[in-house]
C-alpha positions in Angstrom: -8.3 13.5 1.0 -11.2 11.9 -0.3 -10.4 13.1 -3.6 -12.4 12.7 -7.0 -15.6 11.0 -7.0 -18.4 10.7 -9.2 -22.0 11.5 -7.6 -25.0 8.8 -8.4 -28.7 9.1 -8.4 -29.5 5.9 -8.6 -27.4 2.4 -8.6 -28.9 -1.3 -9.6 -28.6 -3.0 -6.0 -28.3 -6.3 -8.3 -25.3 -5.4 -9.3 -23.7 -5.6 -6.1 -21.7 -8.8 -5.6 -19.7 -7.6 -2.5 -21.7 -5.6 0.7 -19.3 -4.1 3.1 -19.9 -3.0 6.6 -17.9 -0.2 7.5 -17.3 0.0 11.5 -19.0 2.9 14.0 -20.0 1.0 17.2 -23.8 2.1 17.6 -23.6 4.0 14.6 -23.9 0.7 12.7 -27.8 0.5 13.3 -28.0 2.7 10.4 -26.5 -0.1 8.0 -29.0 -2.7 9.6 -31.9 0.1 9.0 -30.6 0.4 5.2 -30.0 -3.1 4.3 -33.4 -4.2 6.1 -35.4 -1.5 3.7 -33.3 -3.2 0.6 -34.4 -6.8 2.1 -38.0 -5.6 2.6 -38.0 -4.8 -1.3 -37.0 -8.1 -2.5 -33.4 -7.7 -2.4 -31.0 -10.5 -1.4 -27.7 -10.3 0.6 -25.0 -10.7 -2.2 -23.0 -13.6 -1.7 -19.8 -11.9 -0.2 -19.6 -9.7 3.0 -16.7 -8.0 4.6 -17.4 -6.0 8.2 -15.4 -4.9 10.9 -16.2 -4.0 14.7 -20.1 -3.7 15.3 -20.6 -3.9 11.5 -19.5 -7.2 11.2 -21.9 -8.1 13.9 -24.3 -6.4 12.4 -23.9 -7.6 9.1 -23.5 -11.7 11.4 -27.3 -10.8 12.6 -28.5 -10.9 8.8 -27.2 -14.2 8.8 -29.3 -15.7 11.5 -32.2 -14.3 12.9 -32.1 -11.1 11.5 -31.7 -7.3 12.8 -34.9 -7.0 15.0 -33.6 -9.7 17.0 -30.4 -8.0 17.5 -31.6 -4.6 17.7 -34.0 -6.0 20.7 -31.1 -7.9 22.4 -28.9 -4.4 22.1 -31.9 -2.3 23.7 -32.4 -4.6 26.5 -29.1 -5.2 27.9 -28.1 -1.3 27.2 -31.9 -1.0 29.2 -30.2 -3.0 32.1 -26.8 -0.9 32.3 -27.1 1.9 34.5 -23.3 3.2 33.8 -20.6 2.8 31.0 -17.7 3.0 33.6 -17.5 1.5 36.6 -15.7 4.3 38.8 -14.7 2.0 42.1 -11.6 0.6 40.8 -9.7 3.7 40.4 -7.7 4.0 43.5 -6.4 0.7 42.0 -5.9 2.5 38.4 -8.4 -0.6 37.1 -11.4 1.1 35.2 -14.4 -1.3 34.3 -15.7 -0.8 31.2 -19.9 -2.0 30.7 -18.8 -3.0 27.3 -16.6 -6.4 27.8 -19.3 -7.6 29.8 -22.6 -6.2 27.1 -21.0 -6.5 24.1 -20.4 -10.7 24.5 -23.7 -10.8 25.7 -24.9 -9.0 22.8 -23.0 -11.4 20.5 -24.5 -14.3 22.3 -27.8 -13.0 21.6 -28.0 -14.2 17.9 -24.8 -15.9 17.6 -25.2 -19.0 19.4 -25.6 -22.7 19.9 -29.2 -22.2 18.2 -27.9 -20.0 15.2 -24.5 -21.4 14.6 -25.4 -24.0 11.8 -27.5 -21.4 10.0 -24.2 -19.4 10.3 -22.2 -22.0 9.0 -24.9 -23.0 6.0 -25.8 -19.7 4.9 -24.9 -18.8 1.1 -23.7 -15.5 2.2 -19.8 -15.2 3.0 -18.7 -12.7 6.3 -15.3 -11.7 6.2 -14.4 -9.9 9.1 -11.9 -7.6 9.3 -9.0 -7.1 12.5 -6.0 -5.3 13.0 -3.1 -7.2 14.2 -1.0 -5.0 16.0 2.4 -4.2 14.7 5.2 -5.9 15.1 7.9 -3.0 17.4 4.9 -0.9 19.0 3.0 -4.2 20.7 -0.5 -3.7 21.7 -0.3 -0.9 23.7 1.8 1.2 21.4 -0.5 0.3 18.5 -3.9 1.4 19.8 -1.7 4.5 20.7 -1.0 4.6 17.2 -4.0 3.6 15.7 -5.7 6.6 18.1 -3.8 9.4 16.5 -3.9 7.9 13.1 -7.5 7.8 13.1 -7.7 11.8 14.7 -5.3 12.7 11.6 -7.4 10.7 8.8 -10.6 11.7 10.3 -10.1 15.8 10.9 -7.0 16.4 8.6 -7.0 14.2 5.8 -10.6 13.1 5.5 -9.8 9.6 4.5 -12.6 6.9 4.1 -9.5 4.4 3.4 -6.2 5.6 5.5 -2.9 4.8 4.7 -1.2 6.3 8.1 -2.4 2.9 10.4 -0.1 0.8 7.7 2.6 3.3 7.6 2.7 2.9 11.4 3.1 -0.9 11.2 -0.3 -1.9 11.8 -1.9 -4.7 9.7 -5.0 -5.8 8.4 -6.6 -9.5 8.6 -9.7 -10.5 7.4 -11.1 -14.3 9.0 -14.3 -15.7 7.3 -16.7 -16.0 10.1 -18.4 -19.3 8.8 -15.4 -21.0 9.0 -15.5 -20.4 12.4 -14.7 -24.4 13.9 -17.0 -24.0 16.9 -19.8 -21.2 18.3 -16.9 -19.7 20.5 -14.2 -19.6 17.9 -17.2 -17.3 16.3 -18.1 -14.8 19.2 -15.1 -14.6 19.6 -14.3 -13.7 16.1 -16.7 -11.1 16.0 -15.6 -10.1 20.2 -12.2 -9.1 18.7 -12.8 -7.3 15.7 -14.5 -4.9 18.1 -11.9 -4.9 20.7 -10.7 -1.2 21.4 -8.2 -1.1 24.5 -8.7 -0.2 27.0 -12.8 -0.5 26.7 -12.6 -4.1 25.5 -9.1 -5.7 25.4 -7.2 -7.2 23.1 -8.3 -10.9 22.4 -6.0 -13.7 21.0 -7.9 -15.3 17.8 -6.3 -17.2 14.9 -3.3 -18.0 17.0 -2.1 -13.9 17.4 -4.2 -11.1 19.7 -6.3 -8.6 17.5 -8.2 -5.5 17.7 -10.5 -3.6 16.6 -10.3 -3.3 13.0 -11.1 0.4 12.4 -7.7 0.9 14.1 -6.3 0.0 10.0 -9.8 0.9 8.4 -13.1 1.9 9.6 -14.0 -0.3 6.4 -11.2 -2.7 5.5 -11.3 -4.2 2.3 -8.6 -7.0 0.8 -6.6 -6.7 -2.4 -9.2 -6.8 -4.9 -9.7 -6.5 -9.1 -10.9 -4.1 -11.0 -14.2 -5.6 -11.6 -14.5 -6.6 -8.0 -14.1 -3.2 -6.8 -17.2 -2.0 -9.6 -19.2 -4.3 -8.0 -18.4 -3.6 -4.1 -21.1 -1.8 -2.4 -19.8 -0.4 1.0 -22.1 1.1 3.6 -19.9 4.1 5.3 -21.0 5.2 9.1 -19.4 8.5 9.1 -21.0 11.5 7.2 -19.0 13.6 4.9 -19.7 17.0 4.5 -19.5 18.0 1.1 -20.4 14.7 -0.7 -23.2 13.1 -1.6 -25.2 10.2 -0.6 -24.0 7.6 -3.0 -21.0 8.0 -5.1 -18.4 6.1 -7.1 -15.0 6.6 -5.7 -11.2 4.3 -6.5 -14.3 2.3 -8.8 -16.1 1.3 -5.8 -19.6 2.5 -5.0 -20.2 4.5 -1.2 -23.5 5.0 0.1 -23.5 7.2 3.7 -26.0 8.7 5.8 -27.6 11.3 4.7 -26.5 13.5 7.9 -24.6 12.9 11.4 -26.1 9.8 12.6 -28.0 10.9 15.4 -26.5 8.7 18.7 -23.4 8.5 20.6 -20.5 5.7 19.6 -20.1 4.1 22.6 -23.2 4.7 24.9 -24.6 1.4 26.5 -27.1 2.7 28.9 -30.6 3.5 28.4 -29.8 6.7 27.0 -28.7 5.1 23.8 -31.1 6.2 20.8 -30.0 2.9 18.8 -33.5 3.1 17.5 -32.8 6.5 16.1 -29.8 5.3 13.8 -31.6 2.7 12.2 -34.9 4.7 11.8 -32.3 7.0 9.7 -31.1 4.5 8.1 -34.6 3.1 7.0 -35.1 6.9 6.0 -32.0 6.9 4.0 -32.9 4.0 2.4 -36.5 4.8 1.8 -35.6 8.0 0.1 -32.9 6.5 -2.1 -35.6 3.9 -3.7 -38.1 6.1 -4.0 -35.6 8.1 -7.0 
């Protein structure tokens, strides 16, 4: 369970050292609605990020060319995709999936040969989060695992940060994205930390296959000090019935949207109201300044 927590009305954005991207697949436009309100105010990007799935792509396309540029990539290609499954294959038990073909492309949108050196110079740090799998389930057995971990920490326990994934064998990494050698050692960074089997498969980076990080945390965080966790800042994409917008919790400060973000996880099709998460999340944001 969630727990204690301590409910804010207000919080010094300064003061925030370490801006985490929790992930939520399309969900995560309300993060780039929030932090593009905070930007619009004269706030800078504190020096350290940590994301996982589409939040650490999110948080990548405040590194480079900014959200509007990756918000228009994500509507055009989702414009162009009629379908997310591609049906034909089943006699042969081999389901297509739209997103390993949409999601690179979407990466490759702002991540690439014309960003990657403003990537690599910027003064803001990405840490992206995976999960390797563990060690006596193999892939397979872990994204089983992770599945029914995340059904029990999401309906039962309520966890933001759940233990079960660990307890299960599943582990965390976390690779810094500029670090990244090359432009494909970077997609494909960012490809994997959003791999969920069997929708996008399991990609080899860092010398072992990953997934999808939200399979050991929807926001993965390292080991971290006291005063590192007072000034962490970490943008949830779930709602939580019951608590407020922005709260102190473990001595880390949550912010979350104000109610259900309004579009589906995994839709890529036209039908997709991306636009609608970050308008929330500019809503959010407005209405949190304004106190």
């Amino acid at each position: 369970m969630l727990g204690r927590f301590q409910e804010l009305q207000s919080y010094d954005f300064g003061d925030a050292k370490t801006l985490v991207f929790a992930g939520g697949g399309n969900r995560c436009w309300w993060q780039a609605g929030v932090v593009r309100q905070l930007l619009d105010r004269g706030w800078r990007l504190p020096g350290q990020l940590i994301g996982t799935s589409a939040g650490a792509a999110v948080a990548a396309s405040f590194l480079v060319q900014g959200d509007e540029a990756a918000l228009e990539a994500c509507q055009r290609l989702f414009a162009g995709n009629p379908r997310i499954v591609d049906w034909s294959g089943l006699t042969r038990f081999k389901l297509k999936f739209a997103h390993q073909r949409v999601y690179p492309a979407w990466i490759d949108a702002f991540i690439n040969a014309k960003t990657f050196d403003a990537l690599r110079r910027s003064s803001s740090r990405l840490m992206v989060g995976l999960t390797r799998p563990a060690r006596l389930l193999g892939t397979s057995g872990s994204v089983v695992a992770g599945t029914l971990a995340y059904l029990v920490d999401r309906y039962l326990w309520n966890s933001i940060h759940p233990r079960l994934p660990a307890w299960m064998g599943l582990r965390k990494d976390f690779m810094v994205l500029n670090d990244c050698a090359d432009l494909e050692s970077a997609q494909a960074l960012l490809i994997a930390a959003a791999s969920a089997p069997p929708i996008m498969s399991a990609r080899p980076v860092g010398g072992a296959h990953a997934i999808d990080g939200g399979y050991t945390d929807n926001a993965p965080i390292p080991l971290q000090t006291d005063a590192e966790r007072s000034s962490t800042l970490v943008l949830l994409t779930r709602h939580y019935p019951g608590f407020p917008p922005l709260f102190q919790w473990a001595g880390r400060t949550y912010w979350q949207p104000s109610r259900r973000i309004p579009v589906s996880t995994w839709d890529c099709t036209p039908r997709a109201t991306v636009r609608d998460a970050y308008d929330l999340g500019t809503h959010d944001a407005a209405s949190l300044l304004a106190k």
